[in-house]
C-alpha positions, 0 to 999 in steps of 0.5 A, a space after each residue: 191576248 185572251 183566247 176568247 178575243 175575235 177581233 180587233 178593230 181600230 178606228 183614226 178620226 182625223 180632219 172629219 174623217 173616219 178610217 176603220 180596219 178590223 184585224 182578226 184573231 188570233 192575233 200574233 204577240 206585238 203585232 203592228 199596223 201602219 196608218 197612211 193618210 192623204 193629208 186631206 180633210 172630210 170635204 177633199 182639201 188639204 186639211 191643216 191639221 198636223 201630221 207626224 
C-alpha cells in the first residue's frame, strides 16, 4: 500500500441494499474482512437473489 493511502472504503450493493465500511490507515499487508448479509432485500423481505 502507498504510504499516502488514508483509507479504504468498501461498498456491497446487493438486493437494493447498500452497506459501506470504511477501513483506516495503514493498513496491515493481506488484510481481510468478512461481509454478513441478512438475505433480505431494500424493502425487508427475503430477497431472491443468490448468495455464496
Amino acid at each position: 500500500m502507498p504510504a499516502s493511502l488514508e483509507r479504504i472504503d468498501l461498498v456491497v450493493e446487493i438486493a437494493g441494499r447498500r452497506f459501506e465500511e470504511r477501513f483506516a490507515c495503514p493498513c496491515e499487508p493481506n488484510s481481510e474482512t468478512t461481509f454478513s448479509w441478512d438475505g433480505k432485500d431494500a424493502s425487508g423481505a427475503p430477497s431472491k437473489a443468490r448468495s455464496r
